[in-house]
ROTIMAR-719732 format. One record per residue: residue in three letters; x, y negated, z negated of N, C-alpha, C, CB in turn. Coordinates in steps of 0.02 Angstrom, whole numbers, plus 50000, padded with zeros to 5 digits. Each point is the difference from the previous one (the first is absolute). Glycine has a CB too. Layout:
REM ROTIMAR-719732
resn:n_px:n_py:n_pz:ca_px:ca_py:ca_pz:c_px:c_py:c_pz:cb_px:cb_py:cb_pz
ALA:X:Y:Z:X:Y:Z:X:Y:Z:X:Y:Z
...
***
This chain:
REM ROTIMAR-719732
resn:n_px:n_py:n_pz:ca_px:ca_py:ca_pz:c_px:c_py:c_pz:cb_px:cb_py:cb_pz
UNK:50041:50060:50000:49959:49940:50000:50043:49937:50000:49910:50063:49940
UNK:50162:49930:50029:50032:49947:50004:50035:49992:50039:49987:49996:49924
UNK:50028:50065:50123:50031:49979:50063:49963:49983:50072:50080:50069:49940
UNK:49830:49959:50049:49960:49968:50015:49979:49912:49995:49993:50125:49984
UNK:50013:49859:49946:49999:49914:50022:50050:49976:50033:49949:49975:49909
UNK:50108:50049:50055:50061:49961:50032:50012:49991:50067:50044:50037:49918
UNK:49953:50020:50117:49972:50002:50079:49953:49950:50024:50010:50114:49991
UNK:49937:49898:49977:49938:49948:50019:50035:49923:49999:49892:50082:49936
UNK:50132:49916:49994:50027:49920:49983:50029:49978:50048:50020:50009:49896
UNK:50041:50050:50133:50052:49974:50049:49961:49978:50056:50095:50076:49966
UNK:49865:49976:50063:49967:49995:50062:49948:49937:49993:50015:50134:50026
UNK:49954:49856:49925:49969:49946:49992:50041:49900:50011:49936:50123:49917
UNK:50134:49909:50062:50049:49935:49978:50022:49980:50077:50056:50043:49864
UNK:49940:50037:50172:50053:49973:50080:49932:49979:50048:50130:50108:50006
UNK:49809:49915:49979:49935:49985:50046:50016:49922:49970:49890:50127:50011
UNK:50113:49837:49925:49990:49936:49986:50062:49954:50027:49927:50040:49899
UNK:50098:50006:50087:50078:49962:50063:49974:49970:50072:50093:50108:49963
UNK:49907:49962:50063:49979:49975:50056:49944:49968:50043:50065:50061:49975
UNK:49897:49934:49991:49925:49959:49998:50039:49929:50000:49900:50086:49918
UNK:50136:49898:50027:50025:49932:49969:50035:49970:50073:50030:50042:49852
UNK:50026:50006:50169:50049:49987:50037:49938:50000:50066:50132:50057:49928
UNK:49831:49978:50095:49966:49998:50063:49959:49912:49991:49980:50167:50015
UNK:49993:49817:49931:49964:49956:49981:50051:49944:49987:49908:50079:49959
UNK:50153:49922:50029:50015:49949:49983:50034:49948:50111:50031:50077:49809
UNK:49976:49997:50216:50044:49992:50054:49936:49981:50054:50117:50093:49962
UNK:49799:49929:50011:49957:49968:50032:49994:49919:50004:49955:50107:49975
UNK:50056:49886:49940:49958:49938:49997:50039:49934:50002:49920:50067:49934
UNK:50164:49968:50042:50027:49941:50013:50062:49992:50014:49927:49974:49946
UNK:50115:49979:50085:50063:49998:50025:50048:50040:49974:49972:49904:50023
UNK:50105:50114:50007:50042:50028:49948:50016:49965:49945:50039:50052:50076
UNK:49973:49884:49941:50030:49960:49949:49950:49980:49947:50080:49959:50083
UNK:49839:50033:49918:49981:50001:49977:49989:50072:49927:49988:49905:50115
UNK:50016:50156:49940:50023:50060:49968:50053:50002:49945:49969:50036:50102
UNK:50077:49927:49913:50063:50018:49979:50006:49956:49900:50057:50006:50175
UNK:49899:49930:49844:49977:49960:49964:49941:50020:49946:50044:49938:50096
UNK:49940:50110:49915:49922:50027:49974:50048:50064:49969:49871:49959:50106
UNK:50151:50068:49917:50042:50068:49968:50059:49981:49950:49979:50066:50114
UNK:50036:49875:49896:50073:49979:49946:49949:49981:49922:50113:49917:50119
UNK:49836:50068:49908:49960:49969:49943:49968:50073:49951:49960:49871:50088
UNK:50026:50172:49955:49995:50072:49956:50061:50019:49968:49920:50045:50076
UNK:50060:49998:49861:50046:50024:49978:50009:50091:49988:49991:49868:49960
UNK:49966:50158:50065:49980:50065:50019:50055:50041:50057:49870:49948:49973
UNK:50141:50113:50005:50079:50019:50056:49959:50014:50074:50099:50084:49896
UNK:49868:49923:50094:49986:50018:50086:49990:49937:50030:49938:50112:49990
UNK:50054:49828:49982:49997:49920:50028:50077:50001:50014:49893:49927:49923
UNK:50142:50091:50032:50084:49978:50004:50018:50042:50045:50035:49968:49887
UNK:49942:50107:50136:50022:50019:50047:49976:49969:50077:50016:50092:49910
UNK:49913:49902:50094:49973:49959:50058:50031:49921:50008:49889:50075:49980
UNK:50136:49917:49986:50029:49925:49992:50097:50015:50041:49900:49956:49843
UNK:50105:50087:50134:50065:50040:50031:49990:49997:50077:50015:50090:49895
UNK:49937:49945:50112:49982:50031:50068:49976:49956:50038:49978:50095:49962
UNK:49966:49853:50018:49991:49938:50041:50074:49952:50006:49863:50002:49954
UNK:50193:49996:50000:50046:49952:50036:50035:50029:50041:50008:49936:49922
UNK:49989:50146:50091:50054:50014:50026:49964:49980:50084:50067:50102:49893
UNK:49851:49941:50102:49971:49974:50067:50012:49915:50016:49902:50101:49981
UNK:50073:49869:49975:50025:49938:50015:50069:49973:50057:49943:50009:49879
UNK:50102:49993:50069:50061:50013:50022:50017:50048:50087:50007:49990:49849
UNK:49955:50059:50138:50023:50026:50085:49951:49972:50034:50049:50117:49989
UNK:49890:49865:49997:49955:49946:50044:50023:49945:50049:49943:50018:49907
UNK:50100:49957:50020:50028:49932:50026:50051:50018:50053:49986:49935:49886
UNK:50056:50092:50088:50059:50044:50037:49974:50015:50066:50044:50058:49895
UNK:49927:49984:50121:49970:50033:50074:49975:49931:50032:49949:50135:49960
UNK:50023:49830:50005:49957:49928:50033:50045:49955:50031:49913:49995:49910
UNK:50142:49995:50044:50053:49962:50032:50023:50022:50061:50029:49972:49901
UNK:49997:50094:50089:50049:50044:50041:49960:49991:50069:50050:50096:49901
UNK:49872:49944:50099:49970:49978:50065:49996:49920:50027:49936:50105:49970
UNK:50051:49850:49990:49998:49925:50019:50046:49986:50023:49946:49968:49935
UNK:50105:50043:50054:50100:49990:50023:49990:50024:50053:50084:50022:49904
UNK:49910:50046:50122:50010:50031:50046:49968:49979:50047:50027:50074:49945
UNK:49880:49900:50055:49975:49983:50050:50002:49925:50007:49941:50103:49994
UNK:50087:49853:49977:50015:49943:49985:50072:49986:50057:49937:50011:49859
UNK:50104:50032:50122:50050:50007:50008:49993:50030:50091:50035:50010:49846
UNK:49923:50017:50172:49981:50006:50084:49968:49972:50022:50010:50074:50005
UNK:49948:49913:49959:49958:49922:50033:50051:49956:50021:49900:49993:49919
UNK:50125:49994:50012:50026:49924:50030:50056:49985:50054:49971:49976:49888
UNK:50086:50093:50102:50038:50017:50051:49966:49987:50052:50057:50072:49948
UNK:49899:49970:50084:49948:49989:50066:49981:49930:50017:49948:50107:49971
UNK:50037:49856:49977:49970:49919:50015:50053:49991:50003:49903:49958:49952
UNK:50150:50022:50009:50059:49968:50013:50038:50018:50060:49999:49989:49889
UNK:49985:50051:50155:50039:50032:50070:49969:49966:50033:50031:50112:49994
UNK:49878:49908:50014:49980:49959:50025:50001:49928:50024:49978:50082:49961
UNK:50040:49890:49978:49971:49902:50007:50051:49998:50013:49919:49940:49925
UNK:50160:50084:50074:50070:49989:50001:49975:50000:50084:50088:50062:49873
UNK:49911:49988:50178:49983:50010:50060:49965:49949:50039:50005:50102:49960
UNK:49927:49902:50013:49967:49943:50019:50039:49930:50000:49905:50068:49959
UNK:50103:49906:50001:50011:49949:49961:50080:49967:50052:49927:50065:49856
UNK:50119:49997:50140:50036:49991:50034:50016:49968:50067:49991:50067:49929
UNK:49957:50022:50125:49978:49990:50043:49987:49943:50019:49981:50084:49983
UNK:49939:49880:50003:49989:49946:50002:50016:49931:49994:49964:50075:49991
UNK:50084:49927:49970:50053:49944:50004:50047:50005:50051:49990:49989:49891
UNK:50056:50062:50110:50026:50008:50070:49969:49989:50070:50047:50069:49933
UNK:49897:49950:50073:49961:49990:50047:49975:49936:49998:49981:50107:50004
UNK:49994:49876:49945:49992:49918:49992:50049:49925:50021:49946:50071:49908
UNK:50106:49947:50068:50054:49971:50024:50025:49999:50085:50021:50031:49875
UNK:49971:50044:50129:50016:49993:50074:49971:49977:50044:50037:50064:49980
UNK:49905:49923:50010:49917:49970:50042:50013:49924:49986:49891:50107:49968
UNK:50148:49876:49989:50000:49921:49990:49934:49984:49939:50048:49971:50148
UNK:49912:50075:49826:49990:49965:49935:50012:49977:49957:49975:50031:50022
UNK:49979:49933:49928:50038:49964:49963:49984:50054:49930:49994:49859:50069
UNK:49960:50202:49919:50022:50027:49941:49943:50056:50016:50058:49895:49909
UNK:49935:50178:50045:49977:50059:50022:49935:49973:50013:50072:50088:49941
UNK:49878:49858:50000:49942:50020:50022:49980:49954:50057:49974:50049:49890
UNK:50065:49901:50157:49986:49969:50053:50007:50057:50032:50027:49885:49987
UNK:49996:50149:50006:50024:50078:50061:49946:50026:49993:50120:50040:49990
UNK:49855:49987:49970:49950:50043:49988:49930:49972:50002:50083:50056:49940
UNK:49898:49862:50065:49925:49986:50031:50012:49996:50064:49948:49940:49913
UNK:50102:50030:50122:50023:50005:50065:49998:50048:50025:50051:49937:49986
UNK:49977:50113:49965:50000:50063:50057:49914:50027:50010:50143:50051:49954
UNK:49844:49945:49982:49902:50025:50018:49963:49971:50044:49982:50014:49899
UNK:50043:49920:50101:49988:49942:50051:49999:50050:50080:50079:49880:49913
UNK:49981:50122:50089:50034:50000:50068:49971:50093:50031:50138:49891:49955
UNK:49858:50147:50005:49979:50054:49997:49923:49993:50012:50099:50036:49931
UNK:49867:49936:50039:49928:50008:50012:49976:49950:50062:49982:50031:49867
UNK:50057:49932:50127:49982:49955:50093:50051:50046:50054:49989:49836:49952
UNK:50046:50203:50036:50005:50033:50062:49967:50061:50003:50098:49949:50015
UNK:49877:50070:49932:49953:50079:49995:49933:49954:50084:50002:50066:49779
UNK:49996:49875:50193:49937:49950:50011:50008:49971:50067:49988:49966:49878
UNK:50072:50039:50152:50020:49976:50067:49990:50065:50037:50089:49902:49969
UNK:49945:50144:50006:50003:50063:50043:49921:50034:49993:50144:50023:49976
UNK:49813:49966:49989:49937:50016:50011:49953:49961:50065:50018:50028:49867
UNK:49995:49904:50130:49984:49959:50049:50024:50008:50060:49987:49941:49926
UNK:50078:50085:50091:50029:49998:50053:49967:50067:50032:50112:49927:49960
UNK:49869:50141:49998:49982:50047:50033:49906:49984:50013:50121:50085:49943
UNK:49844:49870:50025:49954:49970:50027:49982:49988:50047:50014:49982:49943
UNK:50035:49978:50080:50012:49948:50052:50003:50044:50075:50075:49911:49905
UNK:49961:50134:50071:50041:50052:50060:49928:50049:49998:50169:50004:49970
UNK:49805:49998:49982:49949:50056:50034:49925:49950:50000:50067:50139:49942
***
């Protein structure tokens, strides 16, 4: 019979664990967690309090690590990019006799959409 409660107790103590821990990870942040468990003084709080900083901690960890990484290819990519462009367009700008990229670049939309606009007319004309 007494190794009957004790069983029960235990099984009763780890169902209240994890209720706590499912309930606490429902309702509210880690840090909030982490804050709510330092304030208990009960060992299975001190152990969940363990276990939430360590998640914490690799949370943050993994969060960074991916942000770096895709941070870190993004911006490579933009920065190739606008370097190219940017370049380009100045080179090209200069050589046309502008006076800076974005005179190049309404000019050129300019000059591009009235000849899309000439050569439509001209095959008009012809047929």
């Amino acid at each position: 019979m007494e190794i009957y409660r004790y069983r029960t107790s235990l099984l009763n103590a780890s169902i209240k664990k994890l209720l706590f821990t499912t309930r606490i990870m429902k309702q509210m942040k880690i840090n909030q967690a982490i804050n709510y468990c330092s304030v208990l003084n009960k060992s299975f709080a001190k152990n969940l309090l363990k276990d939430l900083k360590n998640i914490k901690s690799n949370l943050v960890n993994i969060r960074k690590l991916e942000e770096s990484a895709v941070n870190n290819l993004i911006l490579q990519n933009i920065i190739i990019e606008k370097k190219e462009k940017f370049y380009g367009l100045r080179y090209h700008a200069k050589g046309r006799g502008f006076k800076s990229v974005k005179q190049a670049c309404t000019l050129n939309i300019f000059f591009q959409t009235s000849k899309i606009f000439k050569e439509q007319l001209n095959e008009k004309i012809k047929s």
